[in-house]
NUMILO-195373 format. One line per 4 residues: for each residue x negated, y, z negated of N, C-alpha, C. Coordinates in steps of 0.05 Angstrom, whole numbers, plus 5000, padded with zeros to 4 digits. Layout:
X,Y,Z,X,Y,Z,X,Y,Z | ...
//
This chain:
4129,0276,2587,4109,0279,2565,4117,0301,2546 | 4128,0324,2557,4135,0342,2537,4156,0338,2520 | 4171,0326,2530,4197,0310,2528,4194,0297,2494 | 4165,0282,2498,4155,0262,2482,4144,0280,2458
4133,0295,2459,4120,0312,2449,4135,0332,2431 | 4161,0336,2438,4188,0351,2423,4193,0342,2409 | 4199,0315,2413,4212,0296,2400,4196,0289,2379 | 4168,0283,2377,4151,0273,2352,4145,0300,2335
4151,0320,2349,4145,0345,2328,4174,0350,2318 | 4194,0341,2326,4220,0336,2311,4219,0326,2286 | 4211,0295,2297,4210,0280,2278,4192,0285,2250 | 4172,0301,2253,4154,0296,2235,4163,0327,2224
4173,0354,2232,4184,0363,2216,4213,0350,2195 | 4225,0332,2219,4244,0326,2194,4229,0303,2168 | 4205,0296,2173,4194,0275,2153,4175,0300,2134 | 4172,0318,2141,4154,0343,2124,4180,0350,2109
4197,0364,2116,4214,0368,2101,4245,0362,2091 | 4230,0333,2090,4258,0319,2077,4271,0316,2049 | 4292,0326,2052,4299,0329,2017,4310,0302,2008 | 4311,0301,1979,4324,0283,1966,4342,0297,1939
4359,0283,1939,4381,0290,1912,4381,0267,1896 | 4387,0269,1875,4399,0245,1851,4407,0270,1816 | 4400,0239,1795,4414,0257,1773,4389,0255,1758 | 4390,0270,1736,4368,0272,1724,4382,0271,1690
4379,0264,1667,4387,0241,1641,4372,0257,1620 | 4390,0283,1605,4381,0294,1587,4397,0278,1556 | 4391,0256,1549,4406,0240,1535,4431,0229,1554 | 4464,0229,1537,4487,0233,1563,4486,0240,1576
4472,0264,1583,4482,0290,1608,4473,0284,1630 | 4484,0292,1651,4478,0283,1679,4468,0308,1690 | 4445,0318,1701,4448,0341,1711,4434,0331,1746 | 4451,0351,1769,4452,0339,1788,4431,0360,1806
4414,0343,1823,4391,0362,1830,4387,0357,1864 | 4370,0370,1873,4359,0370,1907,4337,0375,1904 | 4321,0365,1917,4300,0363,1923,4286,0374,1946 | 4280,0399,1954,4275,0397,1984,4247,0395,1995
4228,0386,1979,4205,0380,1983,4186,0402,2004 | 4169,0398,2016,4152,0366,2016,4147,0358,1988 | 4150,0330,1983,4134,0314,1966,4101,0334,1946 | 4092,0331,1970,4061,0331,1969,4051,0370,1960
4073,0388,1963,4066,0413,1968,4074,0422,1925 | 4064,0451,1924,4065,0456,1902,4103,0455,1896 | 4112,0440,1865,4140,0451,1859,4143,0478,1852 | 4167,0484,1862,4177,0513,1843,4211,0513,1834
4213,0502,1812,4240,0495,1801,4251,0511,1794 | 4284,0524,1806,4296,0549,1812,4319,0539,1795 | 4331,0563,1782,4347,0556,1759,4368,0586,1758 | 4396,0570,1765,4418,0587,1778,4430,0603,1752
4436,0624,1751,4453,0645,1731,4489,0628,1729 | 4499,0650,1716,4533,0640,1700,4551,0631,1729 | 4562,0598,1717,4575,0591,1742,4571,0594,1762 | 4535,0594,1778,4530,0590,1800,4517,0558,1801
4534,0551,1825,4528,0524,1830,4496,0526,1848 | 4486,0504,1851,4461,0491,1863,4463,0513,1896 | 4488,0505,1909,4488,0516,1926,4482,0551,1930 | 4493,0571,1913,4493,0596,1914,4457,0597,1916
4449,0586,1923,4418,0597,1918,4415,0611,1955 | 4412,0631,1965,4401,0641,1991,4388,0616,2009 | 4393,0601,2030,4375,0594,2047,4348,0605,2059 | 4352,0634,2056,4329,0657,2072,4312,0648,2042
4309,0641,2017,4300,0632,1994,4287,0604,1997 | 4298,0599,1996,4292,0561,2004,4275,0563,2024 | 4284,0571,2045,4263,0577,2069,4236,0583,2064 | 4239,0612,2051,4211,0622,2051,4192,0613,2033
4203,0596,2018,4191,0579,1995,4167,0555,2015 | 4182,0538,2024,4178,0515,2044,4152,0530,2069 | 4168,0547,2078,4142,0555,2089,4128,0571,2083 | 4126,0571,2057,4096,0588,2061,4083,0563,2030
4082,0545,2039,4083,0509,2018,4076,0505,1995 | 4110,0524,1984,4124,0502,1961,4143,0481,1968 | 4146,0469,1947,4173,0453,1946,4189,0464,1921 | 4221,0479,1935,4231,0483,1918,4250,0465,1907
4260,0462,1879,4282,0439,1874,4300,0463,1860 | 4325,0448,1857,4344,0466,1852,4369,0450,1832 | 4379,0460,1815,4392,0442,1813,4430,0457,1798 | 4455,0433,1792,4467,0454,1780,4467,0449,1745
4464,0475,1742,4466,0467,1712,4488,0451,1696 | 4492,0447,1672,4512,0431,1664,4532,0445,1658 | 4565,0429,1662,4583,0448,1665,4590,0460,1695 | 4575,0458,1715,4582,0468,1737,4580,0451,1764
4589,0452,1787,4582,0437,1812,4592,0409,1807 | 4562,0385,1814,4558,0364,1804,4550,0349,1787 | 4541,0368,1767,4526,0363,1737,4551,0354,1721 | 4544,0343,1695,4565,0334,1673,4583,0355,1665
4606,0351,1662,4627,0374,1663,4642,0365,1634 | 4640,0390,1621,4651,0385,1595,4685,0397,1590 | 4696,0391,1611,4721,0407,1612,4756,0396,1589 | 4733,0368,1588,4753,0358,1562,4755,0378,1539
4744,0394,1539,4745,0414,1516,4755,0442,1526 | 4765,0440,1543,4787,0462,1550,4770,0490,1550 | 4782,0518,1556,4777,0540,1555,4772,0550,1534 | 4754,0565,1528,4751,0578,1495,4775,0593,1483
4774,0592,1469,4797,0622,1460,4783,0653,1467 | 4788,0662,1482,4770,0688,1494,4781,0708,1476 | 4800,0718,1472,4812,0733,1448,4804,0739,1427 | 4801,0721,1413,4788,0705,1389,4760,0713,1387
4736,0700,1410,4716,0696,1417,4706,0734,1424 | 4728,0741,1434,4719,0769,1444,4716,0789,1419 | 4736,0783,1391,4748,0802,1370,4709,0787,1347 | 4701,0769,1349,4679,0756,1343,4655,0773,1359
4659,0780,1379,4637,0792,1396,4632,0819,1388 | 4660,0829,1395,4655,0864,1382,4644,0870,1355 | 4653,0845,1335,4654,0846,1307,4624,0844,1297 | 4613,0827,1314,4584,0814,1305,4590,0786,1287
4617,0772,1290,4621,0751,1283,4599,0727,1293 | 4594,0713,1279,4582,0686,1295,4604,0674,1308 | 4589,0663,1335,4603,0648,1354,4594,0620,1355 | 4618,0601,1359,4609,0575,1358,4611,0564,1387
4596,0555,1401,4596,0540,1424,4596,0509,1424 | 4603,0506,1455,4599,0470,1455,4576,0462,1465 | 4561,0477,1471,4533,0481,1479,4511,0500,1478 | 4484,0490,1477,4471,0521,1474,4453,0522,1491
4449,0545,1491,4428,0547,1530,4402,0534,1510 | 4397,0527,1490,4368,0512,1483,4383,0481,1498 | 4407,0474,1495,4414,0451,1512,4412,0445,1528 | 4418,0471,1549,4417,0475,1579,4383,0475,1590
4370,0486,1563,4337,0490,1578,4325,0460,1578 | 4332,0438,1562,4326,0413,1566,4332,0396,1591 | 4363,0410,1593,4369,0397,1624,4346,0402,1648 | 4339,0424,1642,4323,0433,1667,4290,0412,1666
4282,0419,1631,4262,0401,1632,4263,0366,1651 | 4297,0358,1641,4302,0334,1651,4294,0324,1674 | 4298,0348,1695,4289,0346,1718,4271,0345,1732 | 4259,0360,1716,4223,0354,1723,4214,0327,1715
4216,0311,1694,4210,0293,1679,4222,0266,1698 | 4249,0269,1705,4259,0261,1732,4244,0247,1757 | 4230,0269,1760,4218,0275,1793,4181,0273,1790 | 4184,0265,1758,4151,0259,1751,4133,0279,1759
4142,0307,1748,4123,0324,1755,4116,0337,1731 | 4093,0342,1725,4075,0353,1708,4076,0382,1696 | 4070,0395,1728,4077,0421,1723,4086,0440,1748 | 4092,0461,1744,4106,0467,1763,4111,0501,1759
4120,0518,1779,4133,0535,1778,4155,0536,1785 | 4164,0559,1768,4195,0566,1763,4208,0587,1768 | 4224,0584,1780,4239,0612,1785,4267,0621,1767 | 4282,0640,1749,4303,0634,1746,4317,0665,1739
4342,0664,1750,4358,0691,1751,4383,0687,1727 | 4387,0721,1716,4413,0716,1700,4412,0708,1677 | 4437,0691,1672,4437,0670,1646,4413,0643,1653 | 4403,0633,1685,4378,0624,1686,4363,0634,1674
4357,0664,1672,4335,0671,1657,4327,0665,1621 | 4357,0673,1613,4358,0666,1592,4349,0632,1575 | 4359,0616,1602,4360,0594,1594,4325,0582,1593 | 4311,0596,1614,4290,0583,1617,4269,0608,1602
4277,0617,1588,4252,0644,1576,4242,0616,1553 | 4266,0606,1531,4255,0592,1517,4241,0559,1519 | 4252,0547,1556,4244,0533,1567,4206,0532,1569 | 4203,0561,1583,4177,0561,1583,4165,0569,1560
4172,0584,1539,4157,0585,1522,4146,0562,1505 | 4170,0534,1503,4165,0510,1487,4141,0496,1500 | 4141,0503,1531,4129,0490,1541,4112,0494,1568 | 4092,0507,1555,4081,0525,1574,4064,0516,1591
4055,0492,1570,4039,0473,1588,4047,0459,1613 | 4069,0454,1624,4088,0448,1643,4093,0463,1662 | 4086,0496,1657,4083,0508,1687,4060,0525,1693 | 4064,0534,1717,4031,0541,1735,4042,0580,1735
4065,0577,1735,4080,0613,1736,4113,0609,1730 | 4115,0634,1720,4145,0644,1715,4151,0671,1734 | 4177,0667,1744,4187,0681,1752,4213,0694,1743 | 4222,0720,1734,4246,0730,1720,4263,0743,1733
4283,0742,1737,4297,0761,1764,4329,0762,1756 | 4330,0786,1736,4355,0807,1734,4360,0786,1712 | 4347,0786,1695,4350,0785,1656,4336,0791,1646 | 4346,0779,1612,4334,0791,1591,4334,0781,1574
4328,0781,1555,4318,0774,1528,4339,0779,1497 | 4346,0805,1501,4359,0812,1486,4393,0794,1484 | 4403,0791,1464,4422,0776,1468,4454,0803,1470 | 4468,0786,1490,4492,0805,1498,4505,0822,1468
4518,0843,1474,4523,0859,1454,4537,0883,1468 | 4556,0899,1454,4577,0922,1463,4568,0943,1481 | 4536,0943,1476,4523,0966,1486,4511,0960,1519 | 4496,0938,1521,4485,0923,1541,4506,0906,1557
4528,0904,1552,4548,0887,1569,4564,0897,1591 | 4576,0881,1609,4588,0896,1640,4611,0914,1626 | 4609,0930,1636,4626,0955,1637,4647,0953,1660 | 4677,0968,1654,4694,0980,1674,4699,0948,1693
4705,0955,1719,4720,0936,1736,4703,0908,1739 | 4671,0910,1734,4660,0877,1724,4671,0870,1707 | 4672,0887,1678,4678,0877,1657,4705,0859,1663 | 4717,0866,1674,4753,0853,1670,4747,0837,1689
4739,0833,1719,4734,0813,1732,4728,0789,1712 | 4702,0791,1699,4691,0766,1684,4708,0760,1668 | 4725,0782,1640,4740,0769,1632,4767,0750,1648 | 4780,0771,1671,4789,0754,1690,4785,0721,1692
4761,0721,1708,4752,0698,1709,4741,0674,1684 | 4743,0680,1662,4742,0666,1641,4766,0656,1626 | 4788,0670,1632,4813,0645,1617,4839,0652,1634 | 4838,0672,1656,4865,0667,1671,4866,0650,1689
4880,0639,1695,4900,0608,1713,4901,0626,1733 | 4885,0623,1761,4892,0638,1789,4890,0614,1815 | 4908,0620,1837,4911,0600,1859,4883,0604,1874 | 4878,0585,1891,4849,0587,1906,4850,0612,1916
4863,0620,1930,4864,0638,1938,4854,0674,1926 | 4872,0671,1902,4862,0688,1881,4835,0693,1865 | 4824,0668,1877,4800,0660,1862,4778,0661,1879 | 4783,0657,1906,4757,0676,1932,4762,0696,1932
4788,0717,1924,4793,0747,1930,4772,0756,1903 | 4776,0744,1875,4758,0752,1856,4729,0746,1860 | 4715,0730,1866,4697,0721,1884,4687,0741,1909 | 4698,0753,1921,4692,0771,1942,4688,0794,1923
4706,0804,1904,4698,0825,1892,4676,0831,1876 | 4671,0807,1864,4648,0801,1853,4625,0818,1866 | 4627,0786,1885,4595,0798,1899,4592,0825,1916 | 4614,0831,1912,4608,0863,1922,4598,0878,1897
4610,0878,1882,4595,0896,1865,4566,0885,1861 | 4559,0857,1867,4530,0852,1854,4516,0854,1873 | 4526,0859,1901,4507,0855,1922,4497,0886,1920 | 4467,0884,1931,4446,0908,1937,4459,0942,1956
4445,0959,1952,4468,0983,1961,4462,0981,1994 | 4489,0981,2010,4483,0980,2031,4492,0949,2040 | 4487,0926,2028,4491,0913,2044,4532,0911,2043 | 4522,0896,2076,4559,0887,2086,4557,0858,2088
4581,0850,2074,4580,0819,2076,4611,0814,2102 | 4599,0794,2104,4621,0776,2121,4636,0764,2107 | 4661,0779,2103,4685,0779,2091,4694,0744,2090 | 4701,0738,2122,4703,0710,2136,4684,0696,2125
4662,0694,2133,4643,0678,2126,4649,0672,2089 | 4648,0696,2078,4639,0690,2047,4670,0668,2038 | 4691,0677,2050,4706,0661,2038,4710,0638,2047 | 4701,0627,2069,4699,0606,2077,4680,0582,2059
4650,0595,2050,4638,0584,2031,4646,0586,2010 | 4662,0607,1999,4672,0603,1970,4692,0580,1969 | 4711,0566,1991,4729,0551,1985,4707,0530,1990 | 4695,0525,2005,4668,0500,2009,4664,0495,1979
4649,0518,1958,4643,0509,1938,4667,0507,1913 | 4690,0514,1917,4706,0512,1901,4714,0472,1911 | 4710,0463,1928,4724,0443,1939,4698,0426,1928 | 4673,0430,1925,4658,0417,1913,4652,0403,1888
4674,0423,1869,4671,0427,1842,4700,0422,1830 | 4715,0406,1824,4742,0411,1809,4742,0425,1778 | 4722,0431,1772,4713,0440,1742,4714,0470,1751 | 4738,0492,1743,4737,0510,1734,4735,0521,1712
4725,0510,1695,4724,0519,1663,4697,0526,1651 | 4673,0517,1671,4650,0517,1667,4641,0540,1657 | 4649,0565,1674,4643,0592,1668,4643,0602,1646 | 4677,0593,1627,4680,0599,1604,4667,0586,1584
4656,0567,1586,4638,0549,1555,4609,0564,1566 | 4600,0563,1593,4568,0579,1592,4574,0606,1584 | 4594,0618,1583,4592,0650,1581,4595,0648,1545 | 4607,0629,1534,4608,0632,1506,4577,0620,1498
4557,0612,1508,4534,0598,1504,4515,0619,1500 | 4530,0635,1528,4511,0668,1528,4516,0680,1494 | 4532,0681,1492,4549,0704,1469,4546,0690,1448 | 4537,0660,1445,4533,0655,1416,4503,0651,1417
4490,0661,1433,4454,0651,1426,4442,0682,1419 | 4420,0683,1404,4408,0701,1386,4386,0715,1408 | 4376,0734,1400,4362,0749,1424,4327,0725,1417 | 4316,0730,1441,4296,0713,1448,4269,0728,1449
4262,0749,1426,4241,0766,1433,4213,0752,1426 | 4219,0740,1398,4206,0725,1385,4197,0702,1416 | 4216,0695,1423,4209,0675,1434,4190,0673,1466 | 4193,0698,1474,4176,0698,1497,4157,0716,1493
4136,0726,1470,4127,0738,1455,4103,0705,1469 | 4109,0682,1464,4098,0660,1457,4087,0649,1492 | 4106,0670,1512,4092,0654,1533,4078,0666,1544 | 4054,0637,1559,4034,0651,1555,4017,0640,1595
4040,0637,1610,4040,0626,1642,4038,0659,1657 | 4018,0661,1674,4028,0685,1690,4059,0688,1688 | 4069,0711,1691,4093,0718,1694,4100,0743,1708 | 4127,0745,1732,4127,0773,1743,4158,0768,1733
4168,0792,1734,4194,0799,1713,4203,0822,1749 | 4233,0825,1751,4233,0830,1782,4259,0842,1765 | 4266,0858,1767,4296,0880,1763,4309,0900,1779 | 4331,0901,1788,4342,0925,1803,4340,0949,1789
4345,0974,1794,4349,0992,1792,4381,0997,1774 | 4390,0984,1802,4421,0988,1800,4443,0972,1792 | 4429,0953,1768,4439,0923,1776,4472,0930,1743 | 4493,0930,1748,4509,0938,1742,4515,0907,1716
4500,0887,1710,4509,0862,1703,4494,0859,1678 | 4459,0869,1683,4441,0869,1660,4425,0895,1666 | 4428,0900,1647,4413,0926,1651,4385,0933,1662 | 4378,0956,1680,4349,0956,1678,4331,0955,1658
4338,0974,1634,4333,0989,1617,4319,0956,1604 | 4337,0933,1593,4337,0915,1579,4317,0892,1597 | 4310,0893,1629,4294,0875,1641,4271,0890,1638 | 4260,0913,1639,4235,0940,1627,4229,0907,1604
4250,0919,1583,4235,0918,1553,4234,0891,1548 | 4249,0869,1565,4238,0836,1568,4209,0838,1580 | 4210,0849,1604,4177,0853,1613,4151,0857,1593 | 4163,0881,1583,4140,0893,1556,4128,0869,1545
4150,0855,1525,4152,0831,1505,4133,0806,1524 | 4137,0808,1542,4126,0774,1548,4088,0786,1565 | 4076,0772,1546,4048,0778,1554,4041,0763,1579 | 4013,0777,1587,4007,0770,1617,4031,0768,1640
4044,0793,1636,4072,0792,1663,4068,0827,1680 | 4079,0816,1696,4077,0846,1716,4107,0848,1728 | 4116,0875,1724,4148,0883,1726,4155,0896,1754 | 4161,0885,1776,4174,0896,1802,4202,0909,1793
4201,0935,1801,4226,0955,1800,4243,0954,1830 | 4266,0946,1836,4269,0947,1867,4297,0964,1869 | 4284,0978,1880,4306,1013,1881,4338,1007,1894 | 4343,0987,1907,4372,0983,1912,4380,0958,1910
4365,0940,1892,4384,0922,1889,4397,0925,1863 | 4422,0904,1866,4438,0911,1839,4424,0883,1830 | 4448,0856,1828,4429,0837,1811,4429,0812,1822 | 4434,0811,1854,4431,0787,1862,4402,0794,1891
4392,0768,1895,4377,0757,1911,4386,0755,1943 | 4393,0777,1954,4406,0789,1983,4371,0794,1995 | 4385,0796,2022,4359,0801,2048,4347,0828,2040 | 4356,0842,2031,4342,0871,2033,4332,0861,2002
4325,0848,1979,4318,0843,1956,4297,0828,1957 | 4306,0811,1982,4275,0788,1994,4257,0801,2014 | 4273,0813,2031,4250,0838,2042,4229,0846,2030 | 4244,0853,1998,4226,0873,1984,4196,0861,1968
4209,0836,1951,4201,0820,1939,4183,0803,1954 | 4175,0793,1976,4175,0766,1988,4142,0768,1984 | 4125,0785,1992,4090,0788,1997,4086,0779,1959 | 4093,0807,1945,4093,0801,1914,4092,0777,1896
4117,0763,1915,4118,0745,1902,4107,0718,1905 | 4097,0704,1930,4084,0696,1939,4052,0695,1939 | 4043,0723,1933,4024,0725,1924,4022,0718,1886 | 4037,0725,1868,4042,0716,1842,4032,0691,1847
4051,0673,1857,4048,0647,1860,4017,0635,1866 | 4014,0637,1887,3985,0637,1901,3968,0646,1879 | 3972,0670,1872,3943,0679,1842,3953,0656,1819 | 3967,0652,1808,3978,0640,1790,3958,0610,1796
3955,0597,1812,3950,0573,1814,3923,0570,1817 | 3906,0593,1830,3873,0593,1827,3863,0606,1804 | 3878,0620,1785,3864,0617,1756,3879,0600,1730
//
């Protein structure tokens, strides 16, 4: 009998939380999504920063989403993972693009994160949902500040975590050994190999003070997601998307969804100083300061965050 009893509470967790994937049809574009449901529980549509695929999102995330009942969906933006890959158009001229950056030249892209924020709408529209909450980090943030503002009617809360508003510029941009990593990683030719070692360095510098990663482990997933994706070029057309779009003050000035705005201290990628003065600008939002993270979503970041934010959510939906 107990036997019997394991087994149907098996089953019906795996029928509570069963995911689904497919594509979601922003005109041509394919953008490729997960689903992890339940069905029936509130959405909260999570929206990944520069060249992070669907996967980089935390499990300890997903998790605590599910149980405490949302359904989070996730998806990769375009240009990266399994979404539409625009790689027929080769690498930018970074040189060029960079002597335009310092200069205050206009930049021309093959896309613009107002492009990228439709994809996301796509998905919802996809999955026939109305409204929803959102989560989004990074160049996510960016992408979805003007997402929700167009359309505010479409979510229940916003969530902001390590961006900004302000558009990139000489003063606000990665400094010292990030800086050359990213350029690194935007137009030099490196073997796999070369490319989890940059990858490991990365996330060291972005990870929270204190933590230790598993060297093994991380590179084991980095070749997982490199083997997922044959599109290495993605980075370089989203990072020129960053650098040719206009600051967004005006534009989240306009939203008008609960909002909590979440920033490190220490976050070496976007400034504190610049996630403060996004906070200010967007009305009805409340600003979490979190004293050792830099600018990613690590255990000691969800530690910190997790009551806060959950509660946001929860208030967000009874008024």
């Amino acid at each position: 009998m107990n036997k019997i009893k394991y087994l149907l509470l098996l089953l019906l967790a795996a029928f509570t939380y069963a995911e689904s994937d497919g594509y979601a049809k922003n005109g041509d574009i394919e953008i490729y999504y997960v689903d992890y449901g339940p069905e029936e529980a509130t959405p909260i549509l999570l929206v990944q920063g520069l060249g992070g695929q669907l996967t980089f999102w935390p499990d300890e995330l997903i998790d605590m989403f599910r149980e405490n009942g949302f359904r989070p969906i996730v998806y990769d933006n375009r240009d990266v993972g399994l979404s539409h890959s625009f790689e027929e158009y080769g690498k930018p001229n970074f040189i060029w693009n960079y002597i335009k950056f310092y200069t205050g030249l206009p930049i021309n892209s093959v896309y613009s994160l107002s492009d990228m924020s439709n994809d996301g709408m796509a998905v919802l529209d996809e999955l026939n949902i109305d409204r929803s909450h959102i989560l989004a980090m990074s160049m996510g943030g960016m992408i979805t500040q003007r997402m929700v503002a167009e359309n505010n009617e479409r979510f229940i809360s916003y969530v902001l975590v390590a961006s900004m508003a302000e558009a990139p510029n000489a003063t606000n941009s990665p400094k010292g050994e990030l800086k050359n990593l990213i350029e690194n990683r935007s137009f030099k030719e490196q073997t796999i190999d070369e490319r989890v070692d940059r990858s490991l360095r990365i996330f060291q510098i972005l990870s929270s003070e204190g933590v230790e990663i598993d060297e093994d482990r991380f590179r084991a997933e980095a070749r997982k997601n490199i083997e997922r994706s044959s599109n290495d070029s993605g980075f370089s057309r989203q990072l020129i998307a960053i650098l040719a779009d206009e600051n967004r003050f005006e534009e989240v000035k306009k939203i008008s969804v609960p909002t909590l705005v979440i920033h490190g201290k220490l976050d070496p990628l976007v400034p504190f100083d610049e996630g403060k003065k996004t906070a200010d600008s967007i009305p009805n939002s409340k600003f979490i300061a979190v004293e050792k993270m830099r600018h990613l979503i690590d255990k000691p970041v969800l530690d910190v965050i997790e009551v806060p934010l959950i509660e946001h959510l929860r208030s967000s939906e009874t008024n």
